[in-house]
C-alpha positions as CSV (number, residue, x, y, z in Angstrom):
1,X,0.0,0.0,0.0
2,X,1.7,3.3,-1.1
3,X,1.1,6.4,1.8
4,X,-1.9,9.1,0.0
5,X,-1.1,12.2,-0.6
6,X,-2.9,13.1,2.6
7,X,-0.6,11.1,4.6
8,X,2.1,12.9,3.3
9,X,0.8,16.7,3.7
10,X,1.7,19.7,6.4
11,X,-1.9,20.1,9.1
12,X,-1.1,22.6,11.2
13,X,-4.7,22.0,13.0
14,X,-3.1,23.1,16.6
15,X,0.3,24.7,17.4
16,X,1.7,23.3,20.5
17,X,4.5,25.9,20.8
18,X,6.0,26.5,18.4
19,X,5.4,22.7,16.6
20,X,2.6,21.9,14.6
21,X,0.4,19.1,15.5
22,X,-2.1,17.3,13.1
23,X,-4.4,15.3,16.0
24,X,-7.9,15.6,15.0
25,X,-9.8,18.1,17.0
26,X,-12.5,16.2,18.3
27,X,-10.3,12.4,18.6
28,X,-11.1,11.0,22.1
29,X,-9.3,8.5,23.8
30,X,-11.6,5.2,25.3
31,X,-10.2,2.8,27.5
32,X,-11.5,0.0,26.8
33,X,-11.3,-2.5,30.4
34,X,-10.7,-6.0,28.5
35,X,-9.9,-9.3,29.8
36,X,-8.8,-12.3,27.1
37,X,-8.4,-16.2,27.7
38,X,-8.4,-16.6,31.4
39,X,-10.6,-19.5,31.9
40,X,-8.6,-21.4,28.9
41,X,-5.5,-22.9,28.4
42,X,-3.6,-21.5,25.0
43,X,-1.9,-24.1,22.8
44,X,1.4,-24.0,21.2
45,X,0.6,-22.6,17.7
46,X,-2.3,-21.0,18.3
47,X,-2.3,-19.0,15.3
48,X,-3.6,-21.5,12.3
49,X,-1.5,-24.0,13.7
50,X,1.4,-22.1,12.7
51,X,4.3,-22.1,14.4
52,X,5.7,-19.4,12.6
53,X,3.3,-16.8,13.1
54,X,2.7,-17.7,16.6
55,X,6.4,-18.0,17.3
56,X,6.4,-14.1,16.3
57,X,3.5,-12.9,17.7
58,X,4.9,-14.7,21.1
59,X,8.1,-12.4,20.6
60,X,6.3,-9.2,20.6
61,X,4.1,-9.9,23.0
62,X,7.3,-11.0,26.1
63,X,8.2,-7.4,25.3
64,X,4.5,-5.1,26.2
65,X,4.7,-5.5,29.7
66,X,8.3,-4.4,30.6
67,X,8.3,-1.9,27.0
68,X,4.8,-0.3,28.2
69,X,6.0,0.2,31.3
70,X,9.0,2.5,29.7
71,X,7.1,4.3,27.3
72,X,4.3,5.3,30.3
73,X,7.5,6.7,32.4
74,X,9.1,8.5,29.4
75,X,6.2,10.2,28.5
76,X,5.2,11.2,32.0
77,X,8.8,12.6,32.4
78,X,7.6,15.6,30.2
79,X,4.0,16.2,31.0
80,X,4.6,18.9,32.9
81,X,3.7,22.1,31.3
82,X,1.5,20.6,28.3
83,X,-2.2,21.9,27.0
84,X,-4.3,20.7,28.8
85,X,-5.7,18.6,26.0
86,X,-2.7,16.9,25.5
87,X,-2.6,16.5,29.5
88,X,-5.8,14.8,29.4
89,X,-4.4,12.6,26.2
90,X,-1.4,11.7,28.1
91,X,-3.8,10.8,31.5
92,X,-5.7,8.3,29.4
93,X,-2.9,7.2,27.3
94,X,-1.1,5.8,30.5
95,X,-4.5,4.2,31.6
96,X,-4.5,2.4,28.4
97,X,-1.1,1.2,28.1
98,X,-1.6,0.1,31.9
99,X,-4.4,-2.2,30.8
100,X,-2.4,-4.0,27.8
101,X,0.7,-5.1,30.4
102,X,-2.1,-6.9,32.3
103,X,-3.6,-8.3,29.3
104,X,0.2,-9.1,27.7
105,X,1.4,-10.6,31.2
106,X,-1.3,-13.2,31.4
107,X,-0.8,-13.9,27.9
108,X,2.7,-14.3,28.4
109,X,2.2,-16.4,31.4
110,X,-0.2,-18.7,28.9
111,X,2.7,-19.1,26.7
112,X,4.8,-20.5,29.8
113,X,2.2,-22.5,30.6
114,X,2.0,-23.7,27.2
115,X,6.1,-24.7,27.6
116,X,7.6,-22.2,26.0
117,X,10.6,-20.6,28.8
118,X,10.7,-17.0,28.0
119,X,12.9,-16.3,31.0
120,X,16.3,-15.5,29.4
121,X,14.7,-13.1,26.3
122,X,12.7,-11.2,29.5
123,X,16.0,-11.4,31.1
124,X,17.8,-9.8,28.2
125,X,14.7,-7.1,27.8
126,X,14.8,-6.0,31.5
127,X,19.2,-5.1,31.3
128,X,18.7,-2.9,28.0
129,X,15.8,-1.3,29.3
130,X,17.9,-1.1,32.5
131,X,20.6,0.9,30.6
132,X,18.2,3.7,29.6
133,X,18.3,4.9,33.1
134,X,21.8,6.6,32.4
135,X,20.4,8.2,29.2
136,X,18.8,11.8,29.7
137,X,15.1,11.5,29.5
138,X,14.5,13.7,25.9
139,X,16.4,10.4,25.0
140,X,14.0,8.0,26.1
141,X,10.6,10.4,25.3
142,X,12.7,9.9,21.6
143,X,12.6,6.4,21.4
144,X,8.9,5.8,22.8
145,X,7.7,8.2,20.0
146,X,9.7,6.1,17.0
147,X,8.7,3.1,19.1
148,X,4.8,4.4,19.4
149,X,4.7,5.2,15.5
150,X,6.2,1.3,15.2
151,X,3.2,-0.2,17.4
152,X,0.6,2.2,15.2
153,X,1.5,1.4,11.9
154,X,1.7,-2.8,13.0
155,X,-1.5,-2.4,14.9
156,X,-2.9,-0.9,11.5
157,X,-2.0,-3.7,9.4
158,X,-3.3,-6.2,11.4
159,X,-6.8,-4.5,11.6
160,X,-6.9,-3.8,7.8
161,X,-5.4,-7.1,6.9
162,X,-7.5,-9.7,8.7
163,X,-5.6,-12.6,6.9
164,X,-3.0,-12.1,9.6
165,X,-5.0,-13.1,12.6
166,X,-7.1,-15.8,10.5
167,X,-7.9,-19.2,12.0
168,X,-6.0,-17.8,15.4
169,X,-7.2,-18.8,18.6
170,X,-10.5,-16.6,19.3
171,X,-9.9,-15.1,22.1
172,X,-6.0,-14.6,21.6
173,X,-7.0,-12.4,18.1
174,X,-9.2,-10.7,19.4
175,X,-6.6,-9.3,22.2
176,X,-4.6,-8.2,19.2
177,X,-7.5,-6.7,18.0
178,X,-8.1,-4.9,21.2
179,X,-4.6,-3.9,21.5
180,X,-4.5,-2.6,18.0
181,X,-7.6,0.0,18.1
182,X,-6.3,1.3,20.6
183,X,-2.7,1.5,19.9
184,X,-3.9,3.4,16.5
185,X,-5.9,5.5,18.9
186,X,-3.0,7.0,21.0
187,X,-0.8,6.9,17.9
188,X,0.1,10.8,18.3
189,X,0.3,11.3,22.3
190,X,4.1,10.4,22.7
191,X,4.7,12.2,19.3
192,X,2.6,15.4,21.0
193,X,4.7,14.8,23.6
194,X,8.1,15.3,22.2
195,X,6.6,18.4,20.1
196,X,6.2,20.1,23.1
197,X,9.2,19.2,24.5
198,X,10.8,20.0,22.1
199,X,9.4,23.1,21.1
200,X,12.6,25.5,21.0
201,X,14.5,23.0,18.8
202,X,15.0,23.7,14.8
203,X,12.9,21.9,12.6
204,X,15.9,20.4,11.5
205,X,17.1,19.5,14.8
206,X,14.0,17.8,15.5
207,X,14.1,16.1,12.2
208,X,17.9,15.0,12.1
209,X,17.5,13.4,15.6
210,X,13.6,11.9,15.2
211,X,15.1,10.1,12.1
212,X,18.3,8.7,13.3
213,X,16.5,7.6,16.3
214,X,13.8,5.0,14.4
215,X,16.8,4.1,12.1
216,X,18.3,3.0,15.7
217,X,14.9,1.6,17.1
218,X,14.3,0.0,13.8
219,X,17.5,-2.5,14.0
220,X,16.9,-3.1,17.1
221,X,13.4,-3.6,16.8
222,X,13.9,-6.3,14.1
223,X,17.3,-7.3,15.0
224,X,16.0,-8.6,19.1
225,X,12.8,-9.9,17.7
226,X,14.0,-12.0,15.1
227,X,16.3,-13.7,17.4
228,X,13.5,-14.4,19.7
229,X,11.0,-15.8,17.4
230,X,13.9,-18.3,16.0
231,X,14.5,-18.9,20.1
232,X,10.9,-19.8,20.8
233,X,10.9,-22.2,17.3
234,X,14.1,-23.7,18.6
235,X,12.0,-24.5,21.9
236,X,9.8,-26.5,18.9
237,X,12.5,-28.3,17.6
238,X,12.5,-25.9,14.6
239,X,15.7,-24.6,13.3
240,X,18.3,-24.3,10.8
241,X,18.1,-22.1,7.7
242,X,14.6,-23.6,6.4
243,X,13.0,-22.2,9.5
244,X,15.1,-18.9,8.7
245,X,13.9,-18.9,5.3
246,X,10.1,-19.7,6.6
247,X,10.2,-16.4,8.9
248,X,11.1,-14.7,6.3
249,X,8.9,-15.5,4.0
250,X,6.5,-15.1,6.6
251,X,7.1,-11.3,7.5
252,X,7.7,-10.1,4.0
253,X,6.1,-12.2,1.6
254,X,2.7,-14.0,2.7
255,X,1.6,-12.6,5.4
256,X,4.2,-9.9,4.7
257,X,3.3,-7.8,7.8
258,X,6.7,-6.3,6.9
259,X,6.3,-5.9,3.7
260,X,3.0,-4.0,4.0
261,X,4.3,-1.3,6.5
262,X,7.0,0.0,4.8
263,X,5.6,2.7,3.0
264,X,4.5,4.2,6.1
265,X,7.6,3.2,8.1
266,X,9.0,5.5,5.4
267,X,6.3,8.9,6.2
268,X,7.8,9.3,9.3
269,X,11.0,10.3,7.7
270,X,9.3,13.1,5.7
271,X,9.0,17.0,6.6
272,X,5.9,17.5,8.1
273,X,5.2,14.0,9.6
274,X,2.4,13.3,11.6
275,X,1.0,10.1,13.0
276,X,-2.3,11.8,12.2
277,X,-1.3,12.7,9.1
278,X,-2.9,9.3,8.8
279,X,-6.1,9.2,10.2
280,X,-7.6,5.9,10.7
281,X,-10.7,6.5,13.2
282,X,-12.8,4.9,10.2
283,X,-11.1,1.6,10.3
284,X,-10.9,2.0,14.4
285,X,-15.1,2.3,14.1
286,X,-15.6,-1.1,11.8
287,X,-13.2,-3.0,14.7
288,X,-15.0,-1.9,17.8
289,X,-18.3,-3.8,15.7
290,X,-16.4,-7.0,17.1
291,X,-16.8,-6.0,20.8
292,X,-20.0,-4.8,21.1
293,X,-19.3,-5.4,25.2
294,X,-16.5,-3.0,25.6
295,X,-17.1,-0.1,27.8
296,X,-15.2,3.0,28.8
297,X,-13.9,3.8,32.2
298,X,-14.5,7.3,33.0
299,X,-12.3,9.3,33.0
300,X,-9.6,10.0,35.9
């Protein structure tokens, strides 16, 4: 899918300082209380009996509680100060990310229960994330917004892709599913975030440092969860350079979640990125049909 021409234009629809912002006027956060799976027990390759896919949907998921966790505390390290709109974004922003650890720990705890020992990647997690205490905070608020635009743009394509989730475990999709609405939904808060914080910078400041930042986050991203996924298939008895071959096929060919997120991994580099540049609340409105339950928490 190539990014439209309104994905790649300038809205200056509020200032926040002296950087423009293109959140939607009238967007509203929901947190949405969910609870997935805990009165079942989750199989092995829940996803289409695919090892594969459920191998790298595993991956991601050891990394939500611990990676939430440091995106909450990075953005709340520049709250101070903010409109108040984004105040109130950044209130239920945290709220929401707080309720996808719980969900991402119990589903993480399935996966042990399942066999799989994920003790030495959440080992491996906890000392990086360790190391970004020495780093001065702007740091941090940098890599949760290249990090945040990561999670959109995934949580997109699975929603406008359903073949990706197809034949998965019911309950386990629709967590993704859940997850992803609302991971589009807060899409710009951390990005609003570093706007304001850094308000007084150039625009080519701001752009030199944004883009060498996801061109760091990006390798790592890929780079940690590769190696994970081919650690949980080893757990399977699956290795060797077929399996290799198999993962990637997987990620850039059929599926190709990869493959279909380029073009707007790519935006972000562009003068005058947005994540709302992009505006998916249509597609967010046609995945909250599947949970006609969900209910928002009032606010704080």
């Amino acid at each position: 899918m190539t990014a439209s021409v309104q994905s790649l234009a300038v809205d200056v629809a509020e200032p926040i300082g002296k950087a423009p912002t293109a959140t939607p006027a009238d967007l509203t956060l929901t947190v949405r209380d969910r609870r997935f799976g805990r009165d079942r027990k989750l199989g092995r390759w829940w996803l289409n009996n695919d090892p594969v896919g459920s191998a790298w949907y595993n991956a991601l998921s050891l990394t939500f509680p611990r990676g939430e966790a440091f995106f909450i505390e990075s953005v709340k390290a520049f709250r101070d100060g903010v409109p108040p709109r984004l105040e109130a974004e950044i209130r239920d922003f945290i709220r929401q990310e707080i309720n996808h650890t719980r969900e991402h720990v119990a589903f993480n705890r399935a996966a042990q229960d399942a066999g799989f020992d994920i003790s030495e990647m959440d080992r491996r997690l906890a000392e990086s994330l360790d190391e970004t205490k020495t780093r001065p905070p702007i740091a941090n608020l940098a890599s949760t917004m290249a990090l945040e635009h990561f999670t959109a743009i995934l949580a997109l394509e699975l929603l406008r892709t359903p073949a990706h989730l197809a034949g998965g475990d019911e309950e386990t999709a629709n967590l993704w599913r859940w997850h992803s609405i609302e991971e589009i939904e807060h899409k710009g808060v951390a990005y609003d975030t570093w706007l304001h914080a850094t308000r007084d910078w150039s625009r080519w400041k701001r752009w030199k440092i944004k883009s060498l930042i996801m061109l760091s986050v990006t390798n790592e991203f890929f780079r940690h969860r590769w190696a994970d996924t081919l650690e949980l298939l080893r757990q399977d008895g699956l290795t060797g350079t077929r399996i290799k071959l198999r993962l990637a096929a997987y990620l850039l060919w059929q599926p190709g979640l990869v493959r279909r997120i380029l073009p707007l991994w790519i935006s972000f580099f562009l003068p005058g990125f947005h994540p709302w540049n992009h505006d998916d609340r249509a597609l967010i409105g046609k995945a909250e049909q599947d949970f006609p339950q969900t209910a928002a928490i009032a606010a704080a």
